[in-house]
C-alpha positions as CSV (number, residue, x, y, z in Angstrom):
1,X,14.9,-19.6,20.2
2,X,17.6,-19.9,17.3
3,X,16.0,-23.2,16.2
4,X,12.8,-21.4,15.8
5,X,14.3,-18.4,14.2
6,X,16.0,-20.4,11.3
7,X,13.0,-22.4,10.9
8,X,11.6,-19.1,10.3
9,X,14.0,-17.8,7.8
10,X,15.1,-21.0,5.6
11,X,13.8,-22.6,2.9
12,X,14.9,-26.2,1.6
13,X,16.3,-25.7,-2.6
14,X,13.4,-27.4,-4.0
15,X,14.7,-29.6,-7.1
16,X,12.5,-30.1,-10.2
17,X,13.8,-31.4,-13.8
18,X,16.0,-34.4,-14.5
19,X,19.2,-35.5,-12.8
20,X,22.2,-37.3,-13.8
21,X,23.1,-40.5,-12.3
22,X,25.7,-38.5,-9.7
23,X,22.9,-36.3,-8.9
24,X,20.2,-39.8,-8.6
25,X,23.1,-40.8,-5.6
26,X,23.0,-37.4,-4.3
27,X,19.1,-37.8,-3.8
28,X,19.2,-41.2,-2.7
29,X,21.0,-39.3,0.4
30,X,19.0,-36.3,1.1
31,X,15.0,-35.9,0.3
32,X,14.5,-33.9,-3.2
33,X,13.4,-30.9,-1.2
34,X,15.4,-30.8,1.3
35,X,19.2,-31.4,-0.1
36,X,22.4,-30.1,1.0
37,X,23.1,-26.5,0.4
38,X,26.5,-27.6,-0.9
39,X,25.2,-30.6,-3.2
40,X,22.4,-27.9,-4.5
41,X,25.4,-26.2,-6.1
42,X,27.2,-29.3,-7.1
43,X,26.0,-29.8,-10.3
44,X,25.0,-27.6,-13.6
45,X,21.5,-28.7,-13.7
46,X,21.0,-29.0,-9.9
47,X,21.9,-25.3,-10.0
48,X,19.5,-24.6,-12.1
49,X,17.1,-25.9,-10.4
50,X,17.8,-24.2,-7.2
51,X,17.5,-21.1,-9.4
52,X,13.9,-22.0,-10.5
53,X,13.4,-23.2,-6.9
54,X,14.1,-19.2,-6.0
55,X,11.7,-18.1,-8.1
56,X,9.0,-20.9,-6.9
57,X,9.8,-18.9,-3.2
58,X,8.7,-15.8,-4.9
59,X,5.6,-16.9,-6.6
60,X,4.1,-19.2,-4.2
61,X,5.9,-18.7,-1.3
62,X,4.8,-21.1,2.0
63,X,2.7,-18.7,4.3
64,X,1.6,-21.2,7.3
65,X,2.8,-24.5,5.4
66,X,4.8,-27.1,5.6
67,X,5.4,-27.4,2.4
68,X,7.7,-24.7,0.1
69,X,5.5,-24.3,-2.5
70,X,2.3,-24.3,-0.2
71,X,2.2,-20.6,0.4
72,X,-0.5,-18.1,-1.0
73,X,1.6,-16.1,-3.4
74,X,3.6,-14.3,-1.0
75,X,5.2,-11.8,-2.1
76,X,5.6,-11.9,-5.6
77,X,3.4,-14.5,-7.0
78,X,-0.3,-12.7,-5.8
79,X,0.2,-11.2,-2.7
80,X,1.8,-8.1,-3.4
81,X,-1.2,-7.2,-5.9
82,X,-3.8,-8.1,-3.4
83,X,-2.2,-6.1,-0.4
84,X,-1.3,-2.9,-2.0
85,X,-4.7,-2.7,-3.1
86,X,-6.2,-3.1,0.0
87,X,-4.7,-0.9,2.0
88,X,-5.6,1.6,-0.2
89,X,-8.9,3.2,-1.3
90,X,-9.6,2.5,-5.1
91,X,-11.0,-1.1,-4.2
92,X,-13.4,-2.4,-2.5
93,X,-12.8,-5.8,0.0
94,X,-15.8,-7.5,0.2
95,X,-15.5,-10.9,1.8
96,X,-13.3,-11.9,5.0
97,X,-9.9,-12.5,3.4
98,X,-8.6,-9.3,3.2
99,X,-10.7,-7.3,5.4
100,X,-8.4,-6.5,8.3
101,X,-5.9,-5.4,5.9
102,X,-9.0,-2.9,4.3
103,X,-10.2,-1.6,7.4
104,X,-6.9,-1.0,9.0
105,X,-7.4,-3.8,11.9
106,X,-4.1,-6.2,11.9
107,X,-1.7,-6.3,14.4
108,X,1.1,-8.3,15.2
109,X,-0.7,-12.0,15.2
110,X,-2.5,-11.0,11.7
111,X,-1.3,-13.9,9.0
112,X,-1.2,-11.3,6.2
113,X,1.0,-9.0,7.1
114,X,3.0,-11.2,9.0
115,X,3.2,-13.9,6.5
116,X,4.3,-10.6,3.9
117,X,7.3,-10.7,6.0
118,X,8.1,-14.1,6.8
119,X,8.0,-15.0,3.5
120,X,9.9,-12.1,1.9
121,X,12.3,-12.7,4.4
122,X,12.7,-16.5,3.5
123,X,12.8,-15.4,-0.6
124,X,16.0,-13.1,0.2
125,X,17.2,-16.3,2.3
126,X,16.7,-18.1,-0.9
127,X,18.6,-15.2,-2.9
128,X,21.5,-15.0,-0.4
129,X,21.9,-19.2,0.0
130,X,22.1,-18.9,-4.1
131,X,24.7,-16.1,-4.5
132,X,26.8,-17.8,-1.8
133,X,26.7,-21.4,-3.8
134,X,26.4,-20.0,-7.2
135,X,29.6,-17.8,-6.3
136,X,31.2,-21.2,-4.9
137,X,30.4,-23.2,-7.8
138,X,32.5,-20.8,-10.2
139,X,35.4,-20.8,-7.8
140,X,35.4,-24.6,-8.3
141,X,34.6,-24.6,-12.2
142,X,31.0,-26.4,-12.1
143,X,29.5,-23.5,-13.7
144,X,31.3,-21.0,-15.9
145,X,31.7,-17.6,-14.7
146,X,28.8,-16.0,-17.4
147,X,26.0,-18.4,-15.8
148,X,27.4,-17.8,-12.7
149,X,27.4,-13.8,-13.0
150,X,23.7,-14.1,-14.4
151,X,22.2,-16.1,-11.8
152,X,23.9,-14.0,-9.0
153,X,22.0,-11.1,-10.6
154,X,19.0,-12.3,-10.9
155,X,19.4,-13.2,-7.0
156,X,20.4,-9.7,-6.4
157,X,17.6,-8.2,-8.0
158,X,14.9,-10.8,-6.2
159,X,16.6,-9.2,-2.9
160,X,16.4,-5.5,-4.2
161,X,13.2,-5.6,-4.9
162,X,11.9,-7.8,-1.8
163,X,13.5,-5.5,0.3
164,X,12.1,-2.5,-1.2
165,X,8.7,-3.7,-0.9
166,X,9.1,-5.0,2.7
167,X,10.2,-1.3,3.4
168,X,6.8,0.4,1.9
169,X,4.8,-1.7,4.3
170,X,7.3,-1.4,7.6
171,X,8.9,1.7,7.6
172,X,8.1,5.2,7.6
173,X,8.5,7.2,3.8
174,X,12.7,8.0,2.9
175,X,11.7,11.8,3.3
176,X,10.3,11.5,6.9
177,X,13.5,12.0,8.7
178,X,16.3,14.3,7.8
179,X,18.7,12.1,5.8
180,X,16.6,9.5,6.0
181,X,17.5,8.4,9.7
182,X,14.9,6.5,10.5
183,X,14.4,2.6,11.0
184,X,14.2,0.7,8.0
185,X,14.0,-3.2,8.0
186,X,16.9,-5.2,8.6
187,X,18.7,-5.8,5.1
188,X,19.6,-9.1,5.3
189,X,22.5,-10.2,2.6
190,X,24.2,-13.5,4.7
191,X,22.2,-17.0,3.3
192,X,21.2,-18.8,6.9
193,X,22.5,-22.1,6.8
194,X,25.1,-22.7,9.7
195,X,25.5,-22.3,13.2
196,X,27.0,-19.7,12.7
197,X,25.0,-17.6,10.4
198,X,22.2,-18.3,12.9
199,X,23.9,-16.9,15.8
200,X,24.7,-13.9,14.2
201,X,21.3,-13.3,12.1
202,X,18.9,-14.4,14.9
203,X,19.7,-10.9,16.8
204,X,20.4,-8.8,13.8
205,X,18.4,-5.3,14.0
206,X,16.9,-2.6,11.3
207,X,19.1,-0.7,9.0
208,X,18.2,2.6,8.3
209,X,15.9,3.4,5.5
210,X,19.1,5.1,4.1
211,X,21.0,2.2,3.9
212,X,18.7,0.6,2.5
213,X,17.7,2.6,0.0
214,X,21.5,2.8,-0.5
215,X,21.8,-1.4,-0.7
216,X,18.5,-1.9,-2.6
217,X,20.1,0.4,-5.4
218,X,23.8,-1.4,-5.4
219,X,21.8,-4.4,-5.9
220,X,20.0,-3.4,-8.7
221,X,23.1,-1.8,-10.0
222,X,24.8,-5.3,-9.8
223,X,21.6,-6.8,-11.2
224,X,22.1,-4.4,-14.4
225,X,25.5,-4.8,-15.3
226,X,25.3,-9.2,-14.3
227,X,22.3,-10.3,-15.9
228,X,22.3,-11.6,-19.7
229,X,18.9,-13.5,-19.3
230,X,16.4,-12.3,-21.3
231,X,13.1,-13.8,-20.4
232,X,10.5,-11.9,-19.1
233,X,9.7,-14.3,-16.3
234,X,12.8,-14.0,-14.9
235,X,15.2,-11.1,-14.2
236,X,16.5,-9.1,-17.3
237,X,19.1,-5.9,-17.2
238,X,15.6,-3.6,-18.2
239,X,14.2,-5.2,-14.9
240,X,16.7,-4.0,-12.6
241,X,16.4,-1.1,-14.5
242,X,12.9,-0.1,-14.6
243,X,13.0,-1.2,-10.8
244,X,15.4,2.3,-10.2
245,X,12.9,4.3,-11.8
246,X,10.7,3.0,-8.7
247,X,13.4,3.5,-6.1
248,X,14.6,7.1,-7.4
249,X,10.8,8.2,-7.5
250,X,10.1,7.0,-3.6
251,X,13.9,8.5,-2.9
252,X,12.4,12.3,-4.8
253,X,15.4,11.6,-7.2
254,X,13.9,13.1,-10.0
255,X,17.6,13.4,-12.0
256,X,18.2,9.9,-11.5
257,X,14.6,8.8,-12.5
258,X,14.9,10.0,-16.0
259,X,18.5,8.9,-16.2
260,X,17.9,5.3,-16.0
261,X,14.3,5.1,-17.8
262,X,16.2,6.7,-20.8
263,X,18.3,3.5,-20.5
264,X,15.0,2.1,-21.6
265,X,14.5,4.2,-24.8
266,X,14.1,1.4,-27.1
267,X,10.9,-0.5,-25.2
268,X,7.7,0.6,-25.9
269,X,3.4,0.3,-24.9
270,X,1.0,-2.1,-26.6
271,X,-1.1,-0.5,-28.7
272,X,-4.8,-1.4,-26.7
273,X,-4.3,-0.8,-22.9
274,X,-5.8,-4.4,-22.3
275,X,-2.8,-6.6,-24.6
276,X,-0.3,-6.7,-21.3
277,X,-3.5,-8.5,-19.9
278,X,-4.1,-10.8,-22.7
279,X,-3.5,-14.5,-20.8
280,X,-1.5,-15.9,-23.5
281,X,0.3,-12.8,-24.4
282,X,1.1,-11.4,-21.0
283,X,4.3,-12.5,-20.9
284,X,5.6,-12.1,-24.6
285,X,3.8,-8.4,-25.2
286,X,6.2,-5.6,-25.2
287,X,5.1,-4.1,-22.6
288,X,5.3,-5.9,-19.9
289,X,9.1,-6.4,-18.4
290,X,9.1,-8.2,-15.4
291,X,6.2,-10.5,-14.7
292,X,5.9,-13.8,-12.4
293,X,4.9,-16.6,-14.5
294,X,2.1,-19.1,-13.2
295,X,1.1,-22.7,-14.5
296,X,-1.9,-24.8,-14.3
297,X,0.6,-27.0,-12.2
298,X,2.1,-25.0,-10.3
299,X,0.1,-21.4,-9.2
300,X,-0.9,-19.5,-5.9
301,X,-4.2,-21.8,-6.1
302,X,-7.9,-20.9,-5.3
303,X,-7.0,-19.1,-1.9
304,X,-4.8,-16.7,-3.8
305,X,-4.5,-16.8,-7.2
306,X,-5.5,-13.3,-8.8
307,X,-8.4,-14.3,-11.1
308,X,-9.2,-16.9,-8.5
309,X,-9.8,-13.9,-5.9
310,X,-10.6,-10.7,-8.1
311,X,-12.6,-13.1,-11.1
312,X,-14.0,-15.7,-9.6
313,X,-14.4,-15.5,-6.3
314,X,-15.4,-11.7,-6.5
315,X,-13.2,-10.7,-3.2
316,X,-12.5,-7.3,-4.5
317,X,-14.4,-4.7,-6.5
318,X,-13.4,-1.8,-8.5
319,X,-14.2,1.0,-5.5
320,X,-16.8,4.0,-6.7
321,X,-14.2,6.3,-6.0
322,X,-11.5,5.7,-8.3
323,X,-14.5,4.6,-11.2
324,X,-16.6,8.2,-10.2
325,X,-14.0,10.3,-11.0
326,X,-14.5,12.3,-13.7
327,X,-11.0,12.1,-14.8
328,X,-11.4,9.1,-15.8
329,X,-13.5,9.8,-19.1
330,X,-16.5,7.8,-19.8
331,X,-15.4,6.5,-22.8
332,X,-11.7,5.4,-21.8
333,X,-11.2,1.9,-23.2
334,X,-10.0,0.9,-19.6
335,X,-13.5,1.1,-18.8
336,X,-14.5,-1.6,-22.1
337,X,-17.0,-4.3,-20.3
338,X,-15.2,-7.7,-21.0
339,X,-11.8,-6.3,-21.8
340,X,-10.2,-4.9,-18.8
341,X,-13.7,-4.8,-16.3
342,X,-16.5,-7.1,-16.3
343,X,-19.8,-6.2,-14.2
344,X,-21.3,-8.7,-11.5
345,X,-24.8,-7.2,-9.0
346,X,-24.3,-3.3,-10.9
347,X,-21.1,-3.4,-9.2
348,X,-17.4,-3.0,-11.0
349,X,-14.4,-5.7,-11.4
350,X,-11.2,-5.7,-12.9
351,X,-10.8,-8.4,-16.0
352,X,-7.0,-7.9,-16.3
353,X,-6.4,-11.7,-14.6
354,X,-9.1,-13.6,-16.9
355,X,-7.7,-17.6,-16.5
356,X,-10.4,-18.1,-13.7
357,X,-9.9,-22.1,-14.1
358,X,-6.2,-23.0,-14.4
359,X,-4.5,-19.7,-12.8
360,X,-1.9,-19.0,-15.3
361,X,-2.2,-15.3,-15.6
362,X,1.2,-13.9,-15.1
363,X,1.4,-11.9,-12.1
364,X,2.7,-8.2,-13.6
365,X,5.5,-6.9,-11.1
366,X,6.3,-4.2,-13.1
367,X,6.0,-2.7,-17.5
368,X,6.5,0.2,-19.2
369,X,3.9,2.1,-19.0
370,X,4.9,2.5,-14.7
371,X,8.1,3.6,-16.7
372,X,7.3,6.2,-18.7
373,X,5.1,8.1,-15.5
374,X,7.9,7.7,-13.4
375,X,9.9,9.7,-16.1
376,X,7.0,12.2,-16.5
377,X,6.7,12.8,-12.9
378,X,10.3,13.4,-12.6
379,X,10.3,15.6,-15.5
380,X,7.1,17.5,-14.0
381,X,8.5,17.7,-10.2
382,X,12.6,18.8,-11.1
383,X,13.9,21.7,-9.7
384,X,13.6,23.4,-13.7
385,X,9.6,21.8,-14.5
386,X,10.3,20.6,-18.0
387,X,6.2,20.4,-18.4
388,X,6.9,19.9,-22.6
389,X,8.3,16.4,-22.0
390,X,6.4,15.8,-19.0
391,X,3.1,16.2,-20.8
392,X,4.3,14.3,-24.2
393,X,5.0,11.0,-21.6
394,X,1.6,11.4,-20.0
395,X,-0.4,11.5,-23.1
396,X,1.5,8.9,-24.5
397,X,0.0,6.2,-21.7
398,X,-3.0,8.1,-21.8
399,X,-3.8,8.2,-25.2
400,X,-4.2,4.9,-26.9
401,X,-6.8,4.2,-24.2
402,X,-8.7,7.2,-25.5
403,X,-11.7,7.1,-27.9
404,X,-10.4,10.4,-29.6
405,X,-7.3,11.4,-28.7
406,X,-7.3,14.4,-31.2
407,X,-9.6,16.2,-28.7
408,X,-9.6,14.0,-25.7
409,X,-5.7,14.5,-24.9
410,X,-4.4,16.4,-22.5
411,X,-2.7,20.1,-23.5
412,X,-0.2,22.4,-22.5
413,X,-3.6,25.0,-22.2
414,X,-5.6,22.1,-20.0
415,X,-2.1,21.7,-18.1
416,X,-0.7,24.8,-17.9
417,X,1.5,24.7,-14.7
418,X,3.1,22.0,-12.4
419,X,1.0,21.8,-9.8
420,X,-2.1,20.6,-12.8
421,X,0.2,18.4,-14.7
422,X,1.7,16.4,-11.8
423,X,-1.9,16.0,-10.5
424,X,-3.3,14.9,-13.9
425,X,0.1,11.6,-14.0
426,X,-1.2,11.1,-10.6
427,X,-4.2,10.7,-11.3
428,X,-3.4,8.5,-14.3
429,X,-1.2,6.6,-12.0
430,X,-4.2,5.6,-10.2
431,X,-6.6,4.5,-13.3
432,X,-3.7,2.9,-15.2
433,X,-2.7,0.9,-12.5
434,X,-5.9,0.1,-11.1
435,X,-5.7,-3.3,-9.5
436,X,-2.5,-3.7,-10.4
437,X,-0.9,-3.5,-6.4
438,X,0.7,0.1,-7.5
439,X,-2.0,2.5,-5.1
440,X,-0.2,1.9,-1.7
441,X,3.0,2.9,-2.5
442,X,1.9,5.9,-4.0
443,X,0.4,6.5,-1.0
444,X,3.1,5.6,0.9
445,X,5.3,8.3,-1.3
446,X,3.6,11.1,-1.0
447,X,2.8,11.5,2.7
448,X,3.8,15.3,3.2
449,X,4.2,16.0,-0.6
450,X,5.0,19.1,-1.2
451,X,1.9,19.5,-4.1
452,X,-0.2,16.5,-2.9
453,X,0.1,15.3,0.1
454,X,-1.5,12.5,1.7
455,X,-2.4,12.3,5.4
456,X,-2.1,8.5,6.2
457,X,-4.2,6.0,5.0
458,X,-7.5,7.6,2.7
459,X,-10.8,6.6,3.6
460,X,-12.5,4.0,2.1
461,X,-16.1,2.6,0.9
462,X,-17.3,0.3,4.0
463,X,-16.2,-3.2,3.8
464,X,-18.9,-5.5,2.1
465,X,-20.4,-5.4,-0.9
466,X,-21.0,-2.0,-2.6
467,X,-24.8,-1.1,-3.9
468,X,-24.8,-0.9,-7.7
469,X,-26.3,2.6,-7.4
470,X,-22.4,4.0,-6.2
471,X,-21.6,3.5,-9.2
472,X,-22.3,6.7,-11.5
473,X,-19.6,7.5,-13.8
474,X,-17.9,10.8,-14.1
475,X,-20.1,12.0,-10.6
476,X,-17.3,12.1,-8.4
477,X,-17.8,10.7,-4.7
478,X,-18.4,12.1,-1.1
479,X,-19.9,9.5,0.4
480,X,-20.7,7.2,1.9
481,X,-17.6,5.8,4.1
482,X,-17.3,3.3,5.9
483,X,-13.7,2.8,6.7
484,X,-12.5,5.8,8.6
485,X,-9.4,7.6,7.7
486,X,-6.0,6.6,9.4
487,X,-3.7,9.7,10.2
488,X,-0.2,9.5,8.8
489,X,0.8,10.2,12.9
490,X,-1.0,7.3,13.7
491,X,0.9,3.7,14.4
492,X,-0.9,2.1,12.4
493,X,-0.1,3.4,9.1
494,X,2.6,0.6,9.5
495,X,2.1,-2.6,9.9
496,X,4.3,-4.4,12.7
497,X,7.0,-6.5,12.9
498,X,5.2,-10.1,13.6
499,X,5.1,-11.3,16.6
500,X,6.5,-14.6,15.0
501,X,9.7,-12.5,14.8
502,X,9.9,-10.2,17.5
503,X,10.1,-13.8,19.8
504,X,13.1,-15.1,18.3
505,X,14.7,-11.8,17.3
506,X,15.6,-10.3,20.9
507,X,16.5,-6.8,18.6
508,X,14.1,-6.9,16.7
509,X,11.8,-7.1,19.5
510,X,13.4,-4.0,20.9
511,X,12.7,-2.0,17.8
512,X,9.5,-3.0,17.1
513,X,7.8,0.0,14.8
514,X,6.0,2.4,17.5
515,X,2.6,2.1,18.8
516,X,2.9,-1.8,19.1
């Protein structure tokens, strides 16, 4: 059972770049991809590489491989778009791949939720294996302690914000139990590589969601004052701190929301609400902040890659409900045919992953513009509705995809009270964001909102392909469904621990989330 469990968990540091002649003999002993953890950390560059090998484990992943980099962008590389969108109802699935996550079907065996897990599990692996031997390596001088303090936050954020996203998918919202009392997912911060270690981390069980909500924040709190890198592709201090914004907002934190996206004053939007989406600009706009970078080389591949599944493989439509809604005006530029949707059959796509050949569209974790809402929610839903600055942040996403804004934008007269203005951000939440992997948390969020709550999991256009005629802008829709509404009370408004976990962790087994 332990062998299988850290078979599970670990990941070999994959090595990539040149190596000195000490690191050729180091080699010559152990396979390039599956080295010592202690001569991974023996050297500058093979640190480096192990730190690049961290981030290959977070944009590829390994799913049901045997190979490191042969996953299916799990988590951070595709997956986490693709998911969040199906399980929620502004998309439509129309093919196989994703359909048990879109009509609400998985269970334990199910590879895409399990394989969300497994491999965000053996990412924080990665990020704990590479704080541990980063940590060592200052102690003994290889690296100085400025690299070494960068790289450790940059691992620090990777497990923040793997965590995090592992806890919208596996555990109930922070505000369903008093205090937050509930099960979380077990927050794992010891790298598996002895005896030992597996001992003790084969029969670890769930934190709380408390605790870890409280350890995803020191993490990103560590990642903010750490990291000096700067590139977007990689973990930067506005990263970590963008990321709280997302935390406080799920945690109803409003003071805290607006206290760390002020940090943030100095960023600002593209001008057009397609540049983040541009494929040779999407990591150099100013908009965009963190971002997984992809190369012809070295991508999620045909079976996952975003413009592989959304462009050219047509997996997933835009759904008639989110394009219907007559908030979302018919001349919005987000609605520009060729620039952010392209039409196939009368029915709807999103264009915001366009390199449909090579696969190098960045894959956007998080920008600005998810920023500035979180600020103007917060500002909108505190105790004292500041609805002046609340309404000035919403109009400033809002407007530059407007064809007029002089008329078009929203007022304190069109919204006059709370209740209207934090329905119109939500609202723009969805549009913004559309196909972006941003719907299910929202959903997950607001489950017994006190202005808009959500029952479970929204009903959704039937799986398959859409008829062109749904699609009539500004009409609204009622019908028709196909994909029944799931009750927040039901069990499977979570998805369960995999059964690939639950038989080599006997606690885990023990606490698997209700109903399965």
């Amino acid at each position: 059972m332990k062998r299988q469990f850290f078979k599970l968990i670990t990941l070999s540091i994959l090595v990539v770049g040149s190596v000195s002649c000490t690191e050729e003999k180091i080699l010559d002993l152990s396979p390039v991809n599956n080295i010592s953890i202690n001569d991974a950390f023996s050297t500058p560059s093979l640190i480096e590489a192990s730190i690049n090998g961290m981030y290959n484990a977070a944009a590829i992943g390994q799913y049901n491989s045997t190979s490191p980099n042969g996953g299916r962008g799990y988590v951070w590389g595709a997956a986490f778009v693709q998911q969040n969108d199906c399980r929620g109802e502004d998309v439509v699935n129309e093919q196989a791949f994703y359909q048990l996550t879109y009509t609400n079907t998985y269970d334990p065996g199910t590879a895409n939720n399990s394989y969300y897990w497994i491999d965000g599990y053996r990412l924080i692996n990665r990020c704990n294996l590479v704080i541990e031997g980063v940590t060592a390596a200052v102690q003994k001088g290889t690296i100085t302690s400025a690299v070494g303090n960068d790289y450790i936050g940059q691992a620090k954020f990777l497990r923040a914000i793997t965590h995090f996203e592992l806890l919208i998918h596996f555990a109930r919202p922070y505000q369903f139990s008093a205090g937050a009392s509930h099960a979380g997912i077990p927050y794992r911060e010891v790298g598996i590589d002895t005896q030992s270690e597996i001992d003790s981390e084969s029969l670890k069980g769930r934190n709380t969601v408390a605790e870890c909500y409280t350890k995803v924040i020191a993490d990103l709190n560590d990642a903010e004052s750490l990291i000096t890198n700067t590139t977007k592709s990689k973990a930067t201090k506005n990263a970590a701190i963008a990321f709280k914004t997302r935390v406080y907002l799920h945690k109803r934190d409003w003071a805290n929301v607006i206290t760390e996206g002020n940090k943030l004053s100095s960023l600002s939007l593209t001008v057009n609400p397609g540049d983040p989406f541009v494929t040779a600009n999407n990591l150099s706009n100013v908009e965009s902040i963190f971002s997984i970078s992809h190369a012809s080389t070295l991508n999620p591949g045909v079976n996952a890659a975003l413009a592989s599944q959304y462009k050219r493989r047509l997996l997933v439509s835009i759904s008639p409900i989110i394009w219907n809604d007559p908030q979302w005006l018919s001349d919005d530029k987000r609605r520009t045919e060729g620039d952010l949707v392209f039409t196939s059959a009368g029915r709807k796509y999103t264009n915001k992953y366009k390199d449909d050949v090579t696969y190098t569209d960045a894959a956007p974790v998080i920008r600005y513009a998810e920023v500035i809402l979180n600020m103007a929610e917060a500002h909108a839903r505190k105790s004292t509705p500041d609805l002046s600055t609340a309404l000035t942040l919403l109009n400033r996403v809002r407007n530059r995809a407007l064809a007029n804004p002089s008329t078009q934008a929203y007022t304190s007269t069109s919204l006059p009270n709370q209740l209207a203005m934090v329905g119109a951000i939500l609202k723009e939440r969805r549009i913004e964001f559309l196909m972006e992997g941003r719907r299910w948390a929202d959903i997950h969020r607001l489950q017994g909102d006190d202005l808009y709550p959500i029952d479970g999991i929204p009903a959704k256009v039937a799986n398959g392909s859409p008829a062109a005629s749904l699609y009539q802008i500004g009409a609204g829709y009622s019908g028709p469904y196909g994909v029944p509404a799931v009750p927040g009370s039901d069990f499977k408004f979570l998805w369960p621990i995999p059964v690939l976990e639950t038989a080599v962790n006997p606690t885990l087994k023990t606490q698997q989330n209700p109903g399965w």
